[in-house]
N, C-alpha and C positions, 0 to 999 in steps of 0.2 A: 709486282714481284715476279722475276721471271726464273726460269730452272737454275741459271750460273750462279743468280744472288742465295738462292734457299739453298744448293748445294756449300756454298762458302759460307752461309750461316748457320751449317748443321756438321762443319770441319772441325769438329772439337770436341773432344768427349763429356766436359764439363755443360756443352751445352743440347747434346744429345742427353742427356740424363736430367736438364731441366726440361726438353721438348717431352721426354718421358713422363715425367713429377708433372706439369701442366697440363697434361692428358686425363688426369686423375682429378680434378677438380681446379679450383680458384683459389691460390696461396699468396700472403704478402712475402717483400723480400726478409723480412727475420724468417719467418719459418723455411723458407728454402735456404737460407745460408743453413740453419740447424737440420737440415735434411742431408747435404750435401758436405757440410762442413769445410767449407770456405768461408772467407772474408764476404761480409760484405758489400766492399766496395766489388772485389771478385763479381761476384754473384750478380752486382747493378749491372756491373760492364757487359756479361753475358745476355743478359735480360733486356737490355738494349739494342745490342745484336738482333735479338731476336726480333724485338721487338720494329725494328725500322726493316727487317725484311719480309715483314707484316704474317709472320711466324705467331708472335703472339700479341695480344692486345692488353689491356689495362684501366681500370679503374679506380678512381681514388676513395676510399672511406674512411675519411675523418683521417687522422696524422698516420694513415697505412695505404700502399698501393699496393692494388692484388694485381695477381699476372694469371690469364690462364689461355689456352690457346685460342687461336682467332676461329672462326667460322670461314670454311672457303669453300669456293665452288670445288665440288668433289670431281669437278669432271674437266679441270684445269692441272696441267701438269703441278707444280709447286706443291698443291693440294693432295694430290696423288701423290707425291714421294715423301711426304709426312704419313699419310695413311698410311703407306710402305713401312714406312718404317716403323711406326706403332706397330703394324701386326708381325712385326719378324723380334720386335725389341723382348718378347719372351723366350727367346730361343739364345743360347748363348752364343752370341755373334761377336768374332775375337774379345771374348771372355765378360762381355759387360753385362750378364744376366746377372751376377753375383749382387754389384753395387744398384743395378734395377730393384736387385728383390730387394734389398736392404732399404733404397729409398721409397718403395711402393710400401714397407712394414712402418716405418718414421711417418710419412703421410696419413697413413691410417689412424696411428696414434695420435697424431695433428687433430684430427675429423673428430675423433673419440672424444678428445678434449676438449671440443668447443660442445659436444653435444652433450659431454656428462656438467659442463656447467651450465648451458642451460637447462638441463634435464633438474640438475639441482636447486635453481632458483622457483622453477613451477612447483616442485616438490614441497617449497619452503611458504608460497606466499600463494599458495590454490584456493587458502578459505579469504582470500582479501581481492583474488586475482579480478574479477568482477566491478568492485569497485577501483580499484587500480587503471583497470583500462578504460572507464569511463573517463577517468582523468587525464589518461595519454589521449584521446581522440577528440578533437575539433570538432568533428561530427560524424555522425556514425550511418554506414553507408546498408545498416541493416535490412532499412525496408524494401531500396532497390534490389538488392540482393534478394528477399523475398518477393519480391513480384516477377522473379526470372524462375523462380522453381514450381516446376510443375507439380500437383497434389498427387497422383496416380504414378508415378515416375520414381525408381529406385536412386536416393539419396546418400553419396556417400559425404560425408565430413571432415577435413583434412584440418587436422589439432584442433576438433571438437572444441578445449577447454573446459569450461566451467558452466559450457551450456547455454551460450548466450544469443544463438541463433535457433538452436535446436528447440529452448522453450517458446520460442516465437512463433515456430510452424508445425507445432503438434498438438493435438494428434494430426495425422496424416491418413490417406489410405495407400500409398506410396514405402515399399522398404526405408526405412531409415536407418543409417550405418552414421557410427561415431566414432572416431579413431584420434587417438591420442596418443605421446608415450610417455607422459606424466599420470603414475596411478591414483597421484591427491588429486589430481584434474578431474581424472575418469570419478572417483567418488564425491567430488562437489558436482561434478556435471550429472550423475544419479539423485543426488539428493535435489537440487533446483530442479528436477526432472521428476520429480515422486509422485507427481497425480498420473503423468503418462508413461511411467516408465516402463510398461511394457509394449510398447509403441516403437522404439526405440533401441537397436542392438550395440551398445558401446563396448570397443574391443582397443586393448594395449597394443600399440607397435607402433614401430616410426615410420613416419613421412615417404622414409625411400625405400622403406621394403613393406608392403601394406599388407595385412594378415587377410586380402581379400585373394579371389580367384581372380583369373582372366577373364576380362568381357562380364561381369557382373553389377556394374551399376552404368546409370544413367546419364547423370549428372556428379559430378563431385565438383565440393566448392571449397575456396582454401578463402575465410577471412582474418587477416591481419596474423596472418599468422609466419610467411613467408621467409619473412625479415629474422626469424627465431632458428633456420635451419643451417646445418654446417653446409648442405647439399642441396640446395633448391634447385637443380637441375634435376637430380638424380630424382626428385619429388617429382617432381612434372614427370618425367618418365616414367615414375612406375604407375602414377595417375591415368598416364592413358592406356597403358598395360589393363589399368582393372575396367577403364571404360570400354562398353558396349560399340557398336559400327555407330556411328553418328551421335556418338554422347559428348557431351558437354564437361567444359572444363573453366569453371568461371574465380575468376582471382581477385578478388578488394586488399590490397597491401598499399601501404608508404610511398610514396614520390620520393626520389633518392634528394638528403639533405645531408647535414655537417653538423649536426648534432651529438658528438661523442657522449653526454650523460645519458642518453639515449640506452647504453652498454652498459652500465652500471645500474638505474632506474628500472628496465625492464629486460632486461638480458636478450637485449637484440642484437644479434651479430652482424647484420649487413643493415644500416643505415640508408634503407631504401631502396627504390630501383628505378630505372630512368625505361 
């Protein structure tokens, strides 16, 4: 992609406002037509645009493709005049802050959405959740996962749940940190946790804003948990926000598949990851 194609794929205000919207996370084309409020064949036509001036990229999940921006060398022009433009796009530049702010408020609520139902289902099925995922998994990649964690080494746990790793490797002499943002989770994970539960400091909040400091754990491990998030990027980012110089960040989640009762079944919003 060179400078003349990214400037002619950014000549249009409807598609300036999805280079905005895709900035912000990973959206199919329904919720950007309901962001933007256009047709969407509209919407496709634009997103193709983008998409072949390798502006943005794509993923299929199950009968939905998400759009969100590409990855590019930051030190290549095309890449630098999308940067450019992200950091000027809050400034009202002939007048398009207005419909920014409007579609950055509509995305938000998007994110909200996905998170308050699966928020809702953990809430609904925590005292079963246990035996529920023994059922979802083929096999379960527990032990290896514990033979990567150090004893002595501050442990943080990213959507703890119901305790299913935590009662594996405690006690410990190592801080142990539990974070979830289902509160039936956090009290099935204290109860299956009740010989060591003072071993153990389990704390409410989400994935992408984590009720830890900066630079205080060791290791944090996210199992099977990933695939449950509106925002697994923004996870990962604040993950290493809370880790230490040379901490660890170890991930057991799904191989991306095409399995839609998947969403239904266990309130998984991303059907894996490649």
């Amino acid at each position: 992609m060179g400078i003349i194609e990214t400037y002619k794929a950014l000549a249009d205000e409807s598609r300036l406002r999805l280079v905005h919207c895709l900035s912000q996370g990973m959206f199919n084309v329904q919720e950007l037509t309901s962001v933007l409020g256009l047709g969407q064949s509209t919407v496709s036509h634009h997103l193709k645009i983008l998409h072949q001036a390798g502006i943005a990229t794509s993923r299929r999940e199950g009968t939905h493709i998400y759009y969100t921006l590409s990855h590019q060398d930051s030190e290549k022009a095309p890449a630098a005049i999308i940067n450019n433009f992200l950091d000027i796009s809050t400034s009202n530049l002939n007048g398009l802050e207005p419909a920014f702010s409007s579609d950055r408020e509509k995305l938000s609520q998007i994110l909200n959405k996905r998170r308050e139902e699966a928020h809702s289902f953990f809430e609904k099925v925590a005292a079963e959740w246990k035996s529920l995922r023994e059922k979802q998994e083929r096999r379960s990649y527990l032990q290896e996962l514990i033979n990567e964690i150090k004893p002595d080494e501050t442990l943080l746990e990213l959507g703890c749940g119901s305790g299913a790793l935590l009662e594996k490797i405690l006690p410990r002499t190592g801080e142990t940190i539990g974070v979830d943002y289902s509160q039936a989770m956090l009290n099935e994970c204290a109860e299956n946790l009740r010989e060591h539960r003072d071993s153990v400091d389990l704390r409410l909040g989400y994935l992408e804003h984590l009720p830890l400091a900066d630079a205080s754990a060791d290791t944090a491990v996210a199992y099977m948990v990933m695939h449950h998030l509106p925002e697994p990027l923004r996870a990962f980012m604040d993950a290493f926000r809370v880790l230490r110089a040379g901490g660890r960040l170890i991930i057991v989640d799904l191989m991306e598949h095409h399995d839609e009762t998947m969403r239904e079944r266990y309130a998984d919003i991303w059907l894996g990851f490649n």
